[in-house]
N, C-alpha and C positions, 0 to 999 in steps of 0.2 A: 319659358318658365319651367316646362318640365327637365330641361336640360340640365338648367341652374339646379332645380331639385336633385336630382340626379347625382350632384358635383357632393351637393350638402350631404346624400346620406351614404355614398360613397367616403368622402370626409369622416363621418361621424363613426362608420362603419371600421373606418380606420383607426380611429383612436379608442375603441372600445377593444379591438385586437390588439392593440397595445398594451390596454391596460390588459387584459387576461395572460398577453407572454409578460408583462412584469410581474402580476401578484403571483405566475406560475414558479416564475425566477428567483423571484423573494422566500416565498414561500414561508409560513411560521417553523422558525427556528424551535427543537422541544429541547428543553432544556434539561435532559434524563441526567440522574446521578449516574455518577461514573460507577461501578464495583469497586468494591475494594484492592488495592494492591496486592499480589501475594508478596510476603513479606522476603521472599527467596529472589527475587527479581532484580535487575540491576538497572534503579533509579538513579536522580536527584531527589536529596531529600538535604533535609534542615533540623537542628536537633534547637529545640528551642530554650533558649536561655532566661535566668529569671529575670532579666529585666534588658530593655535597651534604651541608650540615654537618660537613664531614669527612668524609665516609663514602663508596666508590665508586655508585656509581649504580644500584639493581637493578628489575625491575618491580613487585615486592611495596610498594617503597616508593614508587616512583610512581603506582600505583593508588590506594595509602590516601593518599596529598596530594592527588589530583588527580581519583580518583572516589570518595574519602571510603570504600574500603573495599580493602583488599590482597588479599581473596579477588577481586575482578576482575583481577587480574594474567593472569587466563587468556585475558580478551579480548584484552588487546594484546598477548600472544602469539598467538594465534590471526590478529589481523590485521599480525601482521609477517612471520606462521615464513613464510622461501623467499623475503624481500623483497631483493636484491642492495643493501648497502651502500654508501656513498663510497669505506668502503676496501676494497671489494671482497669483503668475510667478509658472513655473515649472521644470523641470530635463532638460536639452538640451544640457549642455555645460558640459561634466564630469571633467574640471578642474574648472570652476564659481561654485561656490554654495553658497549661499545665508545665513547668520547667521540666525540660528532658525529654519532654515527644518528640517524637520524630515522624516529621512531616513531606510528604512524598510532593517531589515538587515536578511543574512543568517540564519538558524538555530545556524549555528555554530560560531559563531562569537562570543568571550570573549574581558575583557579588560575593562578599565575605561571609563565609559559613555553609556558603553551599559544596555539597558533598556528594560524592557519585560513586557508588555502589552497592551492596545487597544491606538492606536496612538489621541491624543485628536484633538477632531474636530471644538473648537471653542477656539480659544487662543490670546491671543495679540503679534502679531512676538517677535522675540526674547526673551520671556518669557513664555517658555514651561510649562503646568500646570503639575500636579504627573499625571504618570499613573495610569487608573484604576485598581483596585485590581485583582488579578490574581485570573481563573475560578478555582473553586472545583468541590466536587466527589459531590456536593446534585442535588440533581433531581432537572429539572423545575417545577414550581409553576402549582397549579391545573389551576390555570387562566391564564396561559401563552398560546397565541394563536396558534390554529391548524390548520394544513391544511386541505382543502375543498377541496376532488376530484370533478372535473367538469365535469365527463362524469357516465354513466350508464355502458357502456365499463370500464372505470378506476376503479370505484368504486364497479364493481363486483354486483349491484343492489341498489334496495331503501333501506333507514335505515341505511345507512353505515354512521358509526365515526368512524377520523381516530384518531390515538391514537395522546396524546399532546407531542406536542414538543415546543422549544422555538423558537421564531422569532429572537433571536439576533443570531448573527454571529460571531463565534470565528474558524480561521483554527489551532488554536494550534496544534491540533494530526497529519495535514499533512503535518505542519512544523516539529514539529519534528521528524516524523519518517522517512521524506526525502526521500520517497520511490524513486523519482525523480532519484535516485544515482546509482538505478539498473536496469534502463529502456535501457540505453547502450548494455547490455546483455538480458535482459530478461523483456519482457512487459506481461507474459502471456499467450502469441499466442499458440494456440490450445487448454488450457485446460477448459475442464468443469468444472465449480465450481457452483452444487445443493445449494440452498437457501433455507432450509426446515422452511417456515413462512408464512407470511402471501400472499406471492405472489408477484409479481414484475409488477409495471406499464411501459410494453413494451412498452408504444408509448412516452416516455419520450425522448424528442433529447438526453440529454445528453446516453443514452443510446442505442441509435439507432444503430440496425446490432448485437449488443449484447447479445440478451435477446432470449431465444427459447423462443418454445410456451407452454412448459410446462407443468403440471398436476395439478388439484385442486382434493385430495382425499375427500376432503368433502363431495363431492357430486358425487364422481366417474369416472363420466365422463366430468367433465370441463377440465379448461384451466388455467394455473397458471400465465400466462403474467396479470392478473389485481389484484388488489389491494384496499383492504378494508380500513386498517387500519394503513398503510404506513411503518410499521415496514420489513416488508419484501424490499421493495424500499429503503430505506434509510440503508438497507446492503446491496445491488446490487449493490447499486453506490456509498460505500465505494469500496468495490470491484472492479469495471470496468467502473465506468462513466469515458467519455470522457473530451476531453476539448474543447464541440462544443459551451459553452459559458462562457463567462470570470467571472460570477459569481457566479460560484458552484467552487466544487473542484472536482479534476481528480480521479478518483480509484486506488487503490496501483497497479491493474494489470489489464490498459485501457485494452489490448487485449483479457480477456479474456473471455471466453463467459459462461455466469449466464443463470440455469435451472432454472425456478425458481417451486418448489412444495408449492401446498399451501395446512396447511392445517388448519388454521382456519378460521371463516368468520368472517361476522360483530359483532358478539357476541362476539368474542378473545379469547372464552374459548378452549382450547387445549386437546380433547381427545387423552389419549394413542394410541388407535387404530390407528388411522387416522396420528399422527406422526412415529408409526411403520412402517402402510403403507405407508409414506412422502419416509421414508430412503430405503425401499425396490425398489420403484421406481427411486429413485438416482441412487442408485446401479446398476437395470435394463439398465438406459438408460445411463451408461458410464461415471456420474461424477467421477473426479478422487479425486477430493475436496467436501466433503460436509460440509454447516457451517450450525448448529443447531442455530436457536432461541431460545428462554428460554420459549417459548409454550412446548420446547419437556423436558419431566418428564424422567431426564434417570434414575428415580428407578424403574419404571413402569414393570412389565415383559414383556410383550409384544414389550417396545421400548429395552429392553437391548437383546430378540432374536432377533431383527432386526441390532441392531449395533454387534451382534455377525456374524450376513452373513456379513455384511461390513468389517469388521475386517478379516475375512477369503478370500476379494480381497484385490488386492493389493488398498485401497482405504482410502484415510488420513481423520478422520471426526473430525472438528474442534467444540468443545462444550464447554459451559459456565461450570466453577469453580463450581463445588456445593456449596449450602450454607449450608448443612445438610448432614446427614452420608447415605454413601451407598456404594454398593459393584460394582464396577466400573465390565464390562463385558469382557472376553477375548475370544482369538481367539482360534478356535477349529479343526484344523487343522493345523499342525505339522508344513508344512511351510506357513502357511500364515505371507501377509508381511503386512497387514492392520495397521493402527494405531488411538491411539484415544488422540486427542493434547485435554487437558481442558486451557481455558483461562480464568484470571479475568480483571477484566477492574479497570482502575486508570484515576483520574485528573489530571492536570494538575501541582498539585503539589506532584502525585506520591500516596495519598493516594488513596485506596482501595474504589470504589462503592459499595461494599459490604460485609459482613462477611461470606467471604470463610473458607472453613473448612482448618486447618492446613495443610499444607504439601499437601495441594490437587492443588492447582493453578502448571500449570507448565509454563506458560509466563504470562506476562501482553501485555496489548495495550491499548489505550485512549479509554475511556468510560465515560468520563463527557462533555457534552458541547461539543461533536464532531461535526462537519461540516458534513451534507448529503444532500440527497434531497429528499422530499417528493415526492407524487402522483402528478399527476395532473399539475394544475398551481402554486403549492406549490414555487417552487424553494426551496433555499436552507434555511436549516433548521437545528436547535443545537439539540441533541441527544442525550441523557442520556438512560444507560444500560448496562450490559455484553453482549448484544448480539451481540453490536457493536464492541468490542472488538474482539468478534466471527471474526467479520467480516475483520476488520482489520488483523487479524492472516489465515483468509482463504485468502487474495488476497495475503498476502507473501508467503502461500502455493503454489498459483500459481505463482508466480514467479522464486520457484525452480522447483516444477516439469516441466513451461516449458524450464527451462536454463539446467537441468540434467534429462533427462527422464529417465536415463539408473539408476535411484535411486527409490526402493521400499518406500512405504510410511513410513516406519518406519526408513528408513536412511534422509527421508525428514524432521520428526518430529526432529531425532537428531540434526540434521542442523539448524532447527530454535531454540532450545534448548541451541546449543552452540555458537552460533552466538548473542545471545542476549547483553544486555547489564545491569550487573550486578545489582541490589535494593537491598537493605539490607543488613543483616551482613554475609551471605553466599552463595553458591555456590552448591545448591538449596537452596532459601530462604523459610522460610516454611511459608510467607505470600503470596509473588513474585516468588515464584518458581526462577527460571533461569534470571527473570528479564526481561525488558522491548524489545520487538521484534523488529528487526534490518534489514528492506527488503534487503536494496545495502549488508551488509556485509554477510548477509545468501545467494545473489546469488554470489557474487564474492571471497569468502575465498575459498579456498583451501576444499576438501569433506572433509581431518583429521582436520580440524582445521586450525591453524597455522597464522600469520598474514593475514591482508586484501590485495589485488592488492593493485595497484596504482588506479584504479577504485571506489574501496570502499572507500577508504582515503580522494579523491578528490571528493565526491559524486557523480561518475560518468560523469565528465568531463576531456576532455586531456585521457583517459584511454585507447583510441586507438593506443597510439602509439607505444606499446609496442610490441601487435599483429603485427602492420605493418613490424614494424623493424625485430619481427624475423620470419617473412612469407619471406621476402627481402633474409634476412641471409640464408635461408633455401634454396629460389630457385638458390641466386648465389652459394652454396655451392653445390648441386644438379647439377647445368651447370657443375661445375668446374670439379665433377666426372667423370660425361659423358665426359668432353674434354679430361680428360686423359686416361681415357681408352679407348677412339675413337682412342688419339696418339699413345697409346702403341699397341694395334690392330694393325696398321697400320705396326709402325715397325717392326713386326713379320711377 
């Protein structure tokens, strides 16, 4: 009898862990308004007309035309409420709307009228001017203004420039890559992701609780939390900036926490050494992710014996596409489960920042005119380069390794691989490799593949209920055993 007992609360014992990892997994969804758009940014948007089919204009019905469902009506209100109009009124009433707003739409939104680019900010109502020209893969102009670190702290000493970026403001890469869609399952949380660059301005809000203190090999014995030349900051917070202010963008993976190693200074020049010693330190102190700047030379001997001890842990290191021929490094150690993802970076309209060598690219990510933020009182800032791209593919690194830890780096790399979203005429493309990277669908498919959740589909919204229901299903099925073999006990 005490055996049978034993069986029963061992059982019951079981299904109450269950239900705690599902309500963990479900979790209440908060339904926070979005901020407002900055009107300079390069959307989807919709200029709203005075009537369709007869009928005045509402968001219910422009959700179901235009994202195939009218329960999304909450998004484009969400991303317009507090938007200052043409005619001066604003978003309040989600069935009023006004002819000639312009209404900032999903990523995903297809259909007649929809429109992609910077929403215009001086118009006569009802009479929307063209959108601005859609961003390309060209660099910022040499005179395009830079950010000015304002401390001695920030800027890592006297003499410091930081490198140019552009002062205008396009989110296109974090609209499209919608990282948003996998934050339901996986923000991040626990992983280290090393920033081997030029160092990272820890006292930055948006980054605040984030940022270790890091290594500067330059000089040996520093500290990688500041920032010369802002390249290193402006991938940390692709990576992991928050959303402590409404006008920057959030990181593909808030939660997770940036090493940052520095190892160039005010000069920018990139010695081998000092980036061998960059990755060796990574390694050292536990990243599970390391993303390369394009300071690090991986023909170098020196940096390819160091990304061969990387590759010999279990340790994923995200690097820029070469543009030139070289003999990539392998792992030297029988099981080692290391990997080495090469990214190349694209604009906005998919072409290519640079001339990667054939067949070498194995994902893309946005690399022209991305949204970051600089040092200092920079704020946010447009960003041209692969290393951004680096970057972008290191924070969806960490989104799987922290949604599946029980995956070596080299089934992580598969994952983002085959989760992508297909460029060009094949299946590795030998420009695009596998094609443009996918955060919700590379943490929510399936480890073989196989279609998205309901999670990934939805970007990440409503995707709880499915866990819930069969946490439900499970405990009442679990009672129901225990009642009857409590009955059948009994009868005997």
């Amino acid at each position: 009898m005490l055996a049978t007992r034993s069986t029963y609360g061992r059982l019951l014992a079981a299904v109450a862990i269950v239900w705690c990892l599902v309500a963990a997994t479900a979790g209440p969804v908060a339904a926070a308004q979005k901020a407002p758009q900055d009107p300079q940014a390069y959307v989807k948007y919709y200029v709203v007309a005075t009537e369709y089919q007869g009928q005045p204009e509402n968001l219910t019905e422009i959700a179901a035309r235009l994202l195939g469902s009218g329960e999304r009506s909450a998004e484009i209100y969400n991303l317009n409420a507090g938007r200052v109009q043409p005619d001066g009124a604003s978003l309040a009433d989600p069935a009023k709307l006004n002819p000639g707003w312009y209404l900032v739409l999903p990523w995903d939104a297809v259909g007649e009228g929809v429109k992609y680019g910077q929403i215009p900010t001086r118009q006569t109502p009802g009479r929307p001017t063209a959108p601005a020209p859609r961003a390309t893969g060209s660099a910022p102009s040499s005179s395009s203004p830079t950010p000015s670190p304002t401390s001695s702290r920030r800027s890592g000493g006297a003499g410091c420039t930081a490198t140019a970026a552009s002062s205008g403001r396009s989110d296109w890469a974090q609209l499209r890559l919608a990282a948003e869609g996998a934050w339901d399952l996986s923000r991040g949380n626990g992983v280290v992701v090393a920033v081997v660059d030029s160092g990272v301005d820890g006292m930055l809000e948006q980054l605040s609780g984030r940022v270790a203190v890091g290594a500067d090999v330059t000089v040996g014995s520093g500290r990688g939390d500041v920032d010369c030349l802002g390249t290193g900051t402006a991938m940390a917070s692709i990576i992991a900036a928050n959303a402590s202010t409404s006008k920057t963008p959030v990181g593909i993976a808030p939660d997770a926490t940036i090493l940052p190693v520095r190892m160039v200074d005010q000069s920018a020049n990139g010695r081998p050494m000092d980036a061998a010693n960059a990755i060796e330190v990574a390694v050292s102190a536990g990243a599970s992710v390391v993303a390369l700047g394009t300071h690090v030379d991986l023909a170098a001997p020196a940096v390819v014996t160091s990304l061969t001890t990387a590759l010999n842990h279990d340790v994923l290191v995200v690097a820029a596409a070469p543009t030139r021929p070289l003999t990539l490094p392998t792992p030297t150690e029988p099981a080692a489960t290391g990997a080495l993802l090469l990214a190349g970076g694209v604009g906005a309209d998919n072409e290519l920042v640079e001339n990667y060598q054939p067949n070498m690219v194995e994902v893309v990510a946005p690399a022209a005119e991305v949204a970051s933020i600089g040092p200092g009182d920079a704020g946010a800032l447009s960003y041209t380069g692969t290393r951004f791209a680096v970057a972008f593919a290191a924070g969806q690194a960490a989104l799987v390794r922290a949604a599946y830890p029980e995956l070596t780096a080299v089934q992580v790399e598969q994952r983002i691989q085959q989760t992508a979203d297909m460029l060009g005429t094949g299946t590795p493309d030998n420009r695009y490799g596998f094609g443009m990277i996918n955060p919700a669908a590379s943490v929510a498919e399936s480890a073989g593949g196989g279609k998205p959740t309901a999670n990934s589909q939805n970007g990440g919204r409503g995707g709880a209920a499915l866990p819930v229901f069969l946490g439900i299903a499970l405990i009442a099925g679990g009672a129901v055993v225990v009642l009857l073999r409590f009955r059948r006990r009994a009868r005997e």
